[in-house]
C-alpha positions in Angstrom: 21.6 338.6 234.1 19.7 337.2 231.1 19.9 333.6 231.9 19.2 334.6 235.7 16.0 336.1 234.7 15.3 333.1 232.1 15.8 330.6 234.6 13.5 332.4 237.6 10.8 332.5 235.2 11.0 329.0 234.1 11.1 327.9 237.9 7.5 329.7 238.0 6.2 328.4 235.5 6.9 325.1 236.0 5.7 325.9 240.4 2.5 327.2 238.6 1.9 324.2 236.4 2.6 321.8 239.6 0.2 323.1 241.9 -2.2 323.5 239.1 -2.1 319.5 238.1 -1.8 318.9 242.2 -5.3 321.0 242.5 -6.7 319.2 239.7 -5.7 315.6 241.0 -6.9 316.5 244.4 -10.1 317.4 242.9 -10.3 314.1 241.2 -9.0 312.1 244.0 -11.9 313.4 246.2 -14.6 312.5 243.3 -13.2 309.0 243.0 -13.0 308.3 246.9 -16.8 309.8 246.8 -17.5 307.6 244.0 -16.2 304.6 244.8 -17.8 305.1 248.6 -21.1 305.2 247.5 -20.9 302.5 245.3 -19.9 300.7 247.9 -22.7 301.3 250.4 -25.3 300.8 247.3 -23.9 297.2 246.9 -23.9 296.9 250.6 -27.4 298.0 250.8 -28.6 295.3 248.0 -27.0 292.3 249.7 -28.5 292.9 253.1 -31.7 293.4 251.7 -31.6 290.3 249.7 -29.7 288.1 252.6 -32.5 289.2 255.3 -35.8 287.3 254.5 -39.0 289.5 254.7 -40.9 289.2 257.9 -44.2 287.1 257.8 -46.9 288.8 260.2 -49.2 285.4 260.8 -51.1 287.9 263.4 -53.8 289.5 261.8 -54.0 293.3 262.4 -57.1 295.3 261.9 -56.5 297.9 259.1 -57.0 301.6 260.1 -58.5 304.3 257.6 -56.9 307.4 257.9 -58.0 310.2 256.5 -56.5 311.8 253.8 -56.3 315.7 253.8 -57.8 316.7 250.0 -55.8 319.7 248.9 -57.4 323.1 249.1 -58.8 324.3 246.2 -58.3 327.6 247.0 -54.1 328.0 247.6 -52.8 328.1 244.0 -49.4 328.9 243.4 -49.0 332.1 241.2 -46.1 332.4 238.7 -44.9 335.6 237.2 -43.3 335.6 234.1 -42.2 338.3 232.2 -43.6 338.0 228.9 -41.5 337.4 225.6 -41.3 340.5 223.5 -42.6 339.2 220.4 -40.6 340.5 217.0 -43.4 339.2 214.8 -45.4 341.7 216.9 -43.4 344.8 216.4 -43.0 344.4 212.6 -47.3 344.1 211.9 -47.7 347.4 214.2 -44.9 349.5 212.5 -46.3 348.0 209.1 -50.0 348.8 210.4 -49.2 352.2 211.6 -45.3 353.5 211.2 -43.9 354.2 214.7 -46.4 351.9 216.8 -43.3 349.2 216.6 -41.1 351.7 218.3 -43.7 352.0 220.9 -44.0 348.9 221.6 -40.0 348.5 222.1 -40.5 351.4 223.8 -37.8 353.5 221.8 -40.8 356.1 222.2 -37.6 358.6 220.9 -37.6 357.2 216.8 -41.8 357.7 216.8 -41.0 361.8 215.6 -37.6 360.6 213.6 -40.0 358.1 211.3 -42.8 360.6 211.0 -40.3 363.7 209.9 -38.8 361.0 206.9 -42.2 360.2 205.9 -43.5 363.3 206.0 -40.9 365.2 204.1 -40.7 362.1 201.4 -44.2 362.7 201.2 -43.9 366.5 201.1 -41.3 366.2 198.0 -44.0 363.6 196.5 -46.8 366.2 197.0 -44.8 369.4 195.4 -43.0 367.6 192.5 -46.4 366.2 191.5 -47.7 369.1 191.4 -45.0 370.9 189.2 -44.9 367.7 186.9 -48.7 367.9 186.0 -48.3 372.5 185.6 -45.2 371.5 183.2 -47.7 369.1 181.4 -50.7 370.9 181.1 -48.4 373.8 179.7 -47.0 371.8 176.8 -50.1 369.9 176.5 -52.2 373.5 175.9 -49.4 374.8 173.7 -49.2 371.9 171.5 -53.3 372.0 171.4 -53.3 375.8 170.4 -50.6 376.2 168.3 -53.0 377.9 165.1 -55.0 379.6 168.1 -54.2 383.5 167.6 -56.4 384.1 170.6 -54.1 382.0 172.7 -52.1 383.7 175.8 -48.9 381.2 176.6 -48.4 382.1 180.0 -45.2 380.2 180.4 -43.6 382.1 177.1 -40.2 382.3 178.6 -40.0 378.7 178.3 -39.6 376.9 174.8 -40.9 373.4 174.1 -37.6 371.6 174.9 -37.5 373.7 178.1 -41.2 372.5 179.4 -40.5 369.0 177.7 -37.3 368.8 179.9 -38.8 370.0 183.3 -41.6 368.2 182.8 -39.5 364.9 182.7 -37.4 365.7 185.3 -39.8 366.3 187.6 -41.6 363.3 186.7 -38.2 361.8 187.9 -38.4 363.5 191.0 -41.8 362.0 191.7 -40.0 358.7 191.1 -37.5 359.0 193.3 -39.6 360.5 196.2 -41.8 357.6 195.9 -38.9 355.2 196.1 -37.9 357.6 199.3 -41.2 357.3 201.2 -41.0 353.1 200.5 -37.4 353.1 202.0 -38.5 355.1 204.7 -41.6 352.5 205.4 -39.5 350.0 205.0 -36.4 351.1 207.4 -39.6 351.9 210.4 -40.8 348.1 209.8 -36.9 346.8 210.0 -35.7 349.2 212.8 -38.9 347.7 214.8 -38.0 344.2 214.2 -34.0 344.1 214.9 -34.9 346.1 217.9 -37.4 343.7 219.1 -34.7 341.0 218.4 -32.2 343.2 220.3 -35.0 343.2 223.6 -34.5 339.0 223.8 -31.0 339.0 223.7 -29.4 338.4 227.0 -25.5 340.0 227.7 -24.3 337.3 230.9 -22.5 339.6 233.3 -20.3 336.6 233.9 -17.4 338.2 231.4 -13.9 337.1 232.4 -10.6 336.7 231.0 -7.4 334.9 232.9 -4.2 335.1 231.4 -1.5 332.4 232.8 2.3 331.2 231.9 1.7 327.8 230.2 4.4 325.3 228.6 3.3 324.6 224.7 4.1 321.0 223.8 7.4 320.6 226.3 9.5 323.1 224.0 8.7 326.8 224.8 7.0 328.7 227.6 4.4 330.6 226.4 1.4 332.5 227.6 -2.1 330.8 227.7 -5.1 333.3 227.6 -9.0 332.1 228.4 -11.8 334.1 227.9 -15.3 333.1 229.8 -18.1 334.3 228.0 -21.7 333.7 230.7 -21.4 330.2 232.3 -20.7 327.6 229.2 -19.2 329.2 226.5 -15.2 329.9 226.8 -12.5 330.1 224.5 -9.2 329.4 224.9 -5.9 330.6 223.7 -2.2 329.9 223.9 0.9 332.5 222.6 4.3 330.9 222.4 7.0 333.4 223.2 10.1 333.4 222.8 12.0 331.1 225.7 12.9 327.9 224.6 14.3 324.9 227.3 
């Protein structure tokens, strides 16, 4: 049964592969004869023109002026184009004003997602500012008034190393919600310009891919795969399996 099957599918492949060369060879055959007839007719066309000798007029006749029509001014031709989204564009807005990038891809969706990360970077900036400079002034005023019997501490529960240490750390804080509300600036001016990108690039809808039986260098049948990717670009691939001849 094996060999039955083996040989069935050879004589396929090899039918396949003939009227694929015969289509091919036709093709080329009709080119050649289309070639080969104009050419002709071209070089027929040159030697009668040169063997015929021009026609000398002796008879002199009057030359007549005709008017020639001047082209109106007013029919213009009007092209419409759809302007290029410009990238370069969409980075200066967002970097201008974060969020008038998206606009302008109009992704008018990300506007409230980039305004809720700067604002609450910029919210955590505000607050940790703020305790930094009361941990401060505390240790500051404590340090100051050390002799001062008159002095009311009113962050006594806390001990020098505790104010020392959460005045540090939040001065860390402020750091890192600094380094936030850049990242945050930066992603909007990024997000903007990939996007823009993304609004020039053109998917063809001219996606194909054939898979055929093909011979692989007259030892094995194998299976030849091509994919078509828009109207120039193609790749081409060939899998040998397992029948040998």
């Amino acid at each position: 049964m094996y060999p039955l099957l083996r040989t069935m599918l050879l004589v396929i492949v090899v039918i396949a592969s003939m009227v694929t060369n015969l289509k091919a060879q036709q093709k080329d055959s009709v080119r050649r004869a289309k070639f080969v007839a104009d050419s002709i007719a071209l070089s027929n066309t040159a030697k009668l023109r040169d063997t015929v000798p021009p026609k000398v007029d002796t008879a002199v006749t009057p030359t007549v002026l005709t008017p020639v029509a001047k082209p109106d001014s007013t029919a213009r031709i009007v092209l419409k184009s759809k302007a290029l989204h410009n990238p370069t564009k969409a980075a200066f807005y967002s970097a201008v004003l974060p969020g008038l990038g998206q606009m302008y891809n109009r992704e008018y969706w990300k506007v409230p997602i980039v305004y809720a990360a700067l604002g609450v970077s910029a919210g955590f900036f505000v607050w940790n500012m703020d305790q930094y400079k009361t941990y401060r002034d505390a240790y500051r005023v404590r340090s100051a008034n050390q002799g001062n019997p008159n002095f009311v501490d009113p962050y006594k529960r806390y001990s020098d190393q505790d104010l020392t240490y959460l005045r540090d750390a939040y001065r860390q804080y402020v750091d890192y919600s600094v380094l936030v509300f850049v990242l945050a600036y930066g992603l909007n001016i990024v997000d903007a310009t990939v996007f823009a990108h993304l609004k020039q690039f053109d998917i063809s809808n001219d996606l194909s891919m054939q898979v055929y039986p093909k011979v692989i260098n007259g030892q094995g049948i194998g299976v030849g795969i091509n994919f078509q990717l828009g109207k120039k670009n193609s790749y081409k691939h060939s899998y040998a399996g397992g029948l040998r001849f």
